[in-house]
Biotite code that builds the C-alpha atoms (Angstrom):
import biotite.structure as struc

atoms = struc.array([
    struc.Atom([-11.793, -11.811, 1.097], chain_id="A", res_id=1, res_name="UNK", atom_name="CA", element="C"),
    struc.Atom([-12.072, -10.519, 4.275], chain_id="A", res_id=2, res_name="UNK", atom_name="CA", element="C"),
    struc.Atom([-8.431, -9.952, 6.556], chain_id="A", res_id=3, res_name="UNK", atom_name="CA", element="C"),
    struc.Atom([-8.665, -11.752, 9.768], chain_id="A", res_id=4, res_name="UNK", atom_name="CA", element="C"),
    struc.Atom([-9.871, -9.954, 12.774], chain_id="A", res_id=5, res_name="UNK", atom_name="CA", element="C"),
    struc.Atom([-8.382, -11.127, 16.685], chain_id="A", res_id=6, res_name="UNK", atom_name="CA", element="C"),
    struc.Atom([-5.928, -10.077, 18.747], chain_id="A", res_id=7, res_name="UNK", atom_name="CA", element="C"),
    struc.Atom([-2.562, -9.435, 17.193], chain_id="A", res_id=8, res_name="UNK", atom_name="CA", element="C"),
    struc.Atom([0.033, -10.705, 19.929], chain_id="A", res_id=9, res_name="UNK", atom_name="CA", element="C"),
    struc.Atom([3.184, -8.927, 19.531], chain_id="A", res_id=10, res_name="UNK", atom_name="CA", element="C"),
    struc.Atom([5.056, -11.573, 22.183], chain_id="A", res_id=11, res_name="UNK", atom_name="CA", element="C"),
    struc.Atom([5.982, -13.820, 19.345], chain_id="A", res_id=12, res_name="UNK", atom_name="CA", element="C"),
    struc.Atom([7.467, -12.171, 16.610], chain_id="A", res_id=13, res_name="UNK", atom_name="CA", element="C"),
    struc.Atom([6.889, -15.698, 14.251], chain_id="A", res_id=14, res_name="UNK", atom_name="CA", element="C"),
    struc.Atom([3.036, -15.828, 15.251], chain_id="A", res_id=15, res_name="UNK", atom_name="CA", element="C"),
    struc.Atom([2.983, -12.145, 13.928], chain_id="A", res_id=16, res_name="UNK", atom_name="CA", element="C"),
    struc.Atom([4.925, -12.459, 11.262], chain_id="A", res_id=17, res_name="UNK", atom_name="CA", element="C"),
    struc.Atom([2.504, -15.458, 10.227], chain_id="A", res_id=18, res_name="UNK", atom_name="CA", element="C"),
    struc.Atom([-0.906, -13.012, 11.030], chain_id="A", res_id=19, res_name="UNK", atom_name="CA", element="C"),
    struc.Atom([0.939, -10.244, 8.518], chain_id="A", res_id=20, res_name="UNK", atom_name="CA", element="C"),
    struc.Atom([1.221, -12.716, 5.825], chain_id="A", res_id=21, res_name="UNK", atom_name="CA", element="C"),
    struc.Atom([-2.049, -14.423, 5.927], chain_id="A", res_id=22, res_name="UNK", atom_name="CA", element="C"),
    struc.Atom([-3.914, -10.568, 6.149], chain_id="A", res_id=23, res_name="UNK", atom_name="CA", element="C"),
    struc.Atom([-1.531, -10.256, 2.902], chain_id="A", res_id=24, res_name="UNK", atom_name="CA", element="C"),
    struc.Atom([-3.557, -12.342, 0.915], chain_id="A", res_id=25, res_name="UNK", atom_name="CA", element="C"),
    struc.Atom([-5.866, -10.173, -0.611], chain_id="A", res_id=26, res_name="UNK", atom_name="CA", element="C"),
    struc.Atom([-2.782, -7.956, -1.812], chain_id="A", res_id=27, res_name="UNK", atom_name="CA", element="C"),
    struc.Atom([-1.085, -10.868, -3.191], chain_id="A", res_id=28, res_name="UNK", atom_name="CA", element="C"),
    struc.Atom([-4.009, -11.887, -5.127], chain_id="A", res_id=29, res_name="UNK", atom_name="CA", element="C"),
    struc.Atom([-4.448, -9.238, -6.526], chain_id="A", res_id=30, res_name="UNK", atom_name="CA", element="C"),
    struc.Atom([-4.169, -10.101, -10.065], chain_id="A", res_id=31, res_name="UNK", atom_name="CA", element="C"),
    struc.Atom([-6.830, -13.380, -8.919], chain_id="A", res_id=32, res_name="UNK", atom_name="CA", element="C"),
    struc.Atom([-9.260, -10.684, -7.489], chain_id="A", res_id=33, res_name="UNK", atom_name="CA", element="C"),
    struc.Atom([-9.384, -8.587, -10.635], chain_id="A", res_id=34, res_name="UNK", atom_name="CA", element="C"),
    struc.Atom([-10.335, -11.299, -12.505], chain_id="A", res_id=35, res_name="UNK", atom_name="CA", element="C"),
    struc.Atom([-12.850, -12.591, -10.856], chain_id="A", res_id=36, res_name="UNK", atom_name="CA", element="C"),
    struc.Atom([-14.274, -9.153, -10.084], chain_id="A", res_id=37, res_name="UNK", atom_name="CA", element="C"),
    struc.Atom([-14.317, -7.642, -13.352], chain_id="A", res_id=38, res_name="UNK", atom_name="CA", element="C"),
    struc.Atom([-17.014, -9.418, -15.537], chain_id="A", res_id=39, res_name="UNK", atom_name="CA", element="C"),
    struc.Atom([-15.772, -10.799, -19.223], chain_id="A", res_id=40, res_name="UNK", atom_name="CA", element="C"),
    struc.Atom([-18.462, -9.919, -21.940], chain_id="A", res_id=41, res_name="UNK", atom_name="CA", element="C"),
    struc.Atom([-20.615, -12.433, -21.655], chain_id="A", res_id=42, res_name="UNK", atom_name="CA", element="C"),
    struc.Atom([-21.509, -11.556, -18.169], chain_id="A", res_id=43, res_name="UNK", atom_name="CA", element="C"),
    struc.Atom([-21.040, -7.718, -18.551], chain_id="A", res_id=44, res_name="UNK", atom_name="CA", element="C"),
    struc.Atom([-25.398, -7.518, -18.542], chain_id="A", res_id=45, res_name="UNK", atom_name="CA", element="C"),
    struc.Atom([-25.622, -10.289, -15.188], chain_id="A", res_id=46, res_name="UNK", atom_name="CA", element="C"),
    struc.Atom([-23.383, -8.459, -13.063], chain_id="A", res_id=47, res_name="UNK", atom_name="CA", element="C"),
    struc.Atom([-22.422, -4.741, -11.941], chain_id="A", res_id=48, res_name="UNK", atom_name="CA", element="C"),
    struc.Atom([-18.845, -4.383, -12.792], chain_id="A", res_id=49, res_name="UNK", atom_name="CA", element="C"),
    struc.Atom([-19.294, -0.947, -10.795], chain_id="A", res_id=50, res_name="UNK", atom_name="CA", element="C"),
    struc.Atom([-20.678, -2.451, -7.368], chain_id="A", res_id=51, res_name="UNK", atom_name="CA", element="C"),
    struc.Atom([-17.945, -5.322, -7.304], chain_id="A", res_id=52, res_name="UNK", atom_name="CA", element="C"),
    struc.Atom([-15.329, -2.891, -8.042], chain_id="A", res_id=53, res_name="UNK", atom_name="CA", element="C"),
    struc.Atom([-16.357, -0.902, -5.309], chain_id="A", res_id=54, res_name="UNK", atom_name="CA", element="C"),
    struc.Atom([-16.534, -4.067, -2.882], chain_id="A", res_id=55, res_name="UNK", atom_name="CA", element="C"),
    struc.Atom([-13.005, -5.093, -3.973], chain_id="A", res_id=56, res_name="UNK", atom_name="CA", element="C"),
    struc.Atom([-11.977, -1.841, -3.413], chain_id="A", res_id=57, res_name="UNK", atom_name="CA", element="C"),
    struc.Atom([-13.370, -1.579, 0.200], chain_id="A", res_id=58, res_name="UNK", atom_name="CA", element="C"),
    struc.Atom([-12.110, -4.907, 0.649], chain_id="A", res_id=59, res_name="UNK", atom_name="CA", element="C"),
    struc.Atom([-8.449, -3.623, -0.166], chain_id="A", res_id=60, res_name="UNK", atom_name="CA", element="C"),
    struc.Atom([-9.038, -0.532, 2.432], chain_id="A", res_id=61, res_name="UNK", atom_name="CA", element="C"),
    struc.Atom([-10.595, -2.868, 4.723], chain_id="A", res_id=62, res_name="UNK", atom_name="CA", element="C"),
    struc.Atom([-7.759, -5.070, 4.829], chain_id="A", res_id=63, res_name="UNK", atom_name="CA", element="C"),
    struc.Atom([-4.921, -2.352, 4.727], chain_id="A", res_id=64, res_name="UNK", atom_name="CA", element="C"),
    struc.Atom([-6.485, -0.157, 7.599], chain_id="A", res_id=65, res_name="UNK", atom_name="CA", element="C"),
    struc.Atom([-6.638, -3.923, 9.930], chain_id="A", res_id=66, res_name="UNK", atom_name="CA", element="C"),
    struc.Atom([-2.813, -4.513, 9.259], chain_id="A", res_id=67, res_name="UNK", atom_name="CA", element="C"),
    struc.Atom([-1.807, -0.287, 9.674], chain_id="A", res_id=68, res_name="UNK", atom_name="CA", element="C"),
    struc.Atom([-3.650, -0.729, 13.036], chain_id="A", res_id=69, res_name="UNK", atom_name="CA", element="C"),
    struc.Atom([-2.094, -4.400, 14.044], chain_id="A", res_id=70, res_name="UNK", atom_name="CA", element="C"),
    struc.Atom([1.660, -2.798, 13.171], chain_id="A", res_id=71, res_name="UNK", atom_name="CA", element="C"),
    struc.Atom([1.205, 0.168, 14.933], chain_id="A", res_id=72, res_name="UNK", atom_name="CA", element="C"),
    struc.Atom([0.046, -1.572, 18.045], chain_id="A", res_id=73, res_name="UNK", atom_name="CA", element="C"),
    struc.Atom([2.756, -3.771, 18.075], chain_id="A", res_id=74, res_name="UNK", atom_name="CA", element="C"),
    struc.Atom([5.323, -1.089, 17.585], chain_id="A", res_id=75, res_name="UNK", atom_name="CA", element="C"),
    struc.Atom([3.302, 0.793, 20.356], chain_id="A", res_id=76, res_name="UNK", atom_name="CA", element="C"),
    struc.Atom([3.701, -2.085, 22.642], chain_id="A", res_id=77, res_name="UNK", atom_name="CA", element="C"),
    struc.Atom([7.050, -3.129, 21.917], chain_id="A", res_id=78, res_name="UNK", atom_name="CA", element="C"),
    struc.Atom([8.577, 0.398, 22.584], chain_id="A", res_id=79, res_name="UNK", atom_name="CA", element="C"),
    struc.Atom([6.569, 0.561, 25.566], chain_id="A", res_id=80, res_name="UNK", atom_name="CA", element="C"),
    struc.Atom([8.638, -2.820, 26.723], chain_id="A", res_id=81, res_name="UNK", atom_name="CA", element="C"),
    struc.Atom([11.866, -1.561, 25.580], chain_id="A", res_id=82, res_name="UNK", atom_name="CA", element="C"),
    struc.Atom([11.517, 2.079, 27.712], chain_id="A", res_id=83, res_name="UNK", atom_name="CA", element="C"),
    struc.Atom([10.411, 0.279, 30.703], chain_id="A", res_id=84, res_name="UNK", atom_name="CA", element="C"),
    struc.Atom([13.933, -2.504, 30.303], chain_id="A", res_id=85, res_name="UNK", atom_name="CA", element="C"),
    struc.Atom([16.378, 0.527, 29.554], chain_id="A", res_id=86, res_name="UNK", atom_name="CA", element="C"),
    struc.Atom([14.744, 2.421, 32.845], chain_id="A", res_id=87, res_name="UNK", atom_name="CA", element="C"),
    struc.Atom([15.492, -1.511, 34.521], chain_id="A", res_id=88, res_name="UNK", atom_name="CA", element="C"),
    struc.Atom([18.750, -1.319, 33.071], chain_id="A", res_id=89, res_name="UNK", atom_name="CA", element="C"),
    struc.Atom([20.091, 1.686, 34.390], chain_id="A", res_id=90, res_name="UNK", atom_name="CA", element="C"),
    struc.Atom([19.072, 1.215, 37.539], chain_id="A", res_id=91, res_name="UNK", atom_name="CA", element="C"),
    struc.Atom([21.079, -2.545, 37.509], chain_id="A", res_id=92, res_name="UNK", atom_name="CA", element="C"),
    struc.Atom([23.564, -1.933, 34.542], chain_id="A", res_id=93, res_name="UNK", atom_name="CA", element="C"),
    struc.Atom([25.486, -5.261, 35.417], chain_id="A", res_id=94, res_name="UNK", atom_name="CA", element="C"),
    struc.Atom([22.492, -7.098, 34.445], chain_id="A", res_id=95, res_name="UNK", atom_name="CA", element="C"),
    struc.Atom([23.632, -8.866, 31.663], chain_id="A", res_id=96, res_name="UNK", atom_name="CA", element="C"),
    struc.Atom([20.156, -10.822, 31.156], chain_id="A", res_id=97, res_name="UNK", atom_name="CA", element="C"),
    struc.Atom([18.414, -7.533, 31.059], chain_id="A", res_id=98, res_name="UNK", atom_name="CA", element="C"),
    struc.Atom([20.565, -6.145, 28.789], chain_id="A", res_id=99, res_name="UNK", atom_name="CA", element="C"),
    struc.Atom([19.978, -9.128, 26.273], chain_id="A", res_id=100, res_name="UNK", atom_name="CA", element="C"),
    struc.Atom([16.227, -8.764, 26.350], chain_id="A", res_id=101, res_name="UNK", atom_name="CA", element="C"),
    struc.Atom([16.250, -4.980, 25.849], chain_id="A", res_id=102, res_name="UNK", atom_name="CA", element="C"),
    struc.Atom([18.415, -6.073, 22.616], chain_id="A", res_id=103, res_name="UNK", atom_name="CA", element="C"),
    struc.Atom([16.319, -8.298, 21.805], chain_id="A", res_id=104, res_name="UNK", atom_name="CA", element="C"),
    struc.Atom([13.210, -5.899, 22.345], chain_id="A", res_id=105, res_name="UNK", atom_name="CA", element="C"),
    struc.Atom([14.885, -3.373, 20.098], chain_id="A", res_id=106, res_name="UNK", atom_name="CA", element="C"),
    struc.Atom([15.853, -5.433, 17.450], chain_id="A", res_id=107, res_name="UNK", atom_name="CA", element="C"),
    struc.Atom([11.466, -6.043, 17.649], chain_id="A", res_id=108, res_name="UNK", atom_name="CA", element="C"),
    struc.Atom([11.033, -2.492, 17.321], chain_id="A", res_id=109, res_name="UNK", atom_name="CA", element="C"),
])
């Protein structure tokens, strides 16, 4: 189960919320994964419990290091947004529109 790879865009906070949950599937299957990875004892001689653990496990790692990367590029890009609006905003600190996208930038963060 492999996470999915593209683009994160951190503009719409939904869309990424959506891209987190979907690369959460492996995690929340867990239990499903085990299962299916670990043979029962009919099929302990057919398949190598070892190899597929190892796979799952890479899988896991695989799909942990994606969303690490994803979230910290986000964050990354988001602060980067939010210093460039509070330089904007004290240069023009009657800006009221400014000042509610830096708040909403922050909240973001």
């Amino acid at each position: 189960m492999a996470a999915p790879t593209g683009a994160a865009s951190c503009e719409d906070f939904a869309e990424f919320q959506e891209l987190l949950r979907v690369m959460r599937t492996i995690d929340d299957r867990i239990v499903h994964e085990l299962n299916t990875t670990i043979p029962t004892a009919s099929f302990v001689g057919k398949v190598d419990a070892g190899q597929t653990c190892k796979e799952l496990y890479q899988s896991l790692m695989d799909a942990h290091t994606s969303r690490e990367r994803i979230i910290k590029n986000c964050i990354a890009q988001t602060s980067s947004v939010v210093k460039t609006l509070r330089e904007e905003r004290e240069k023009a600190q009657d800006d009221l529109a400014l000042l509610k996208q830096l708040r909403k930038e922050q909240t973001k963060v």
